[in-house]
C-alpha positions in Angstrom: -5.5 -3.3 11.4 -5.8 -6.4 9.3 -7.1 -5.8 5.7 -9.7 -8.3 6.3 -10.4 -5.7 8.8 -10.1 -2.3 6.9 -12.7 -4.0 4.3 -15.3 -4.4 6.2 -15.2 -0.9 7.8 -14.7 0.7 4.3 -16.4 -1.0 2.1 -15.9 0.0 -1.9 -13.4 2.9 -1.0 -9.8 3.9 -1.4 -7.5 4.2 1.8 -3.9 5.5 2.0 -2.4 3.9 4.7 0.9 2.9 5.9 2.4 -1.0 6.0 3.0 -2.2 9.4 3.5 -5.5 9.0 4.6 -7.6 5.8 6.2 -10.7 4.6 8.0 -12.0 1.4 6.9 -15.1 -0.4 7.3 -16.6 -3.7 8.4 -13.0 -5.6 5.7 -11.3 -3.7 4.9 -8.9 -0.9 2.3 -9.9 1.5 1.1 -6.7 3.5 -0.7 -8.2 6.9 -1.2 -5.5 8.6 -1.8 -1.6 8.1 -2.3 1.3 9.9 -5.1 3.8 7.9 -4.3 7.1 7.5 -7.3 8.2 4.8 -10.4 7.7 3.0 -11.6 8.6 -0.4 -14.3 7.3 -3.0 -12.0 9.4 -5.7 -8.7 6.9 -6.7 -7.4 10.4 -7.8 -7.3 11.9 -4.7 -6.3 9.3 -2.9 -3.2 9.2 -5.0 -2.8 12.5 -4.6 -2.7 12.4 -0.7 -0.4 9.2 -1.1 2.2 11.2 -3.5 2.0 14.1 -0.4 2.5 11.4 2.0 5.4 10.3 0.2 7.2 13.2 -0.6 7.4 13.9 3.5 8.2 11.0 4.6 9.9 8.9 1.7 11.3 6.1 3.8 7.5 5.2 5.2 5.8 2.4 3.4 2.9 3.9 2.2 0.5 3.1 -0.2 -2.8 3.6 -1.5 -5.8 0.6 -2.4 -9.1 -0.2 -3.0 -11.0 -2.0 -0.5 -12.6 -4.7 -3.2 -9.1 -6.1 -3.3 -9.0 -9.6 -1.4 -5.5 -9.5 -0.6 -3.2 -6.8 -0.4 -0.4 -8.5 -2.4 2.7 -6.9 -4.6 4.9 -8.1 -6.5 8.5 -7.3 -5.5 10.6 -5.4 -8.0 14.4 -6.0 -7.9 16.7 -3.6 -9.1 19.5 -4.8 -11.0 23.3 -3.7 -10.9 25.2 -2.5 -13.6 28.6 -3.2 -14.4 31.4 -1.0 -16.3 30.6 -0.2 -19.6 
């Protein structure tokens, strides 16, 4: 489903859902296309069922947003390498 998509049917409320599609640009993440897996009004909760999520599946690109976001766009975090000390 395409955010654009998942904002009109749930207007003002949380979802945890899973990425489906996405794309890199510029330093960001661009997430085009998700599949919902929950609803809440409570950003709490929601977190709470994303953590659960999480934990059972850690390799799933989940997340958890609210619906009055226009985009559903993250910034990418790199992790760096150390050397010897």
């Amino acid at each position: 489903m395409r955010w654009d998509e998942v904002r009109e049917q749930f207007p003002d409320e949380w979802v945890v859902c899973e990425a489906i599609a996405s794309r890199s640009e510029n330093g960001y993440c661009y997430i085009d296309e998700v599949a919902i897996i929950d609803r809440f009004e409570d950003s709490k909760i929601a977190m709470k069922r994303y953590y659960e999520l999480h934990r059972e599946e850690p390799n799933r690109e989940y997340g958890f947003f609210h619906t009055s976001r226009e985009t559903l766009q993250l910034r990418e975090k790199w992790a760096g390498v150390r050397g010897p000390r």
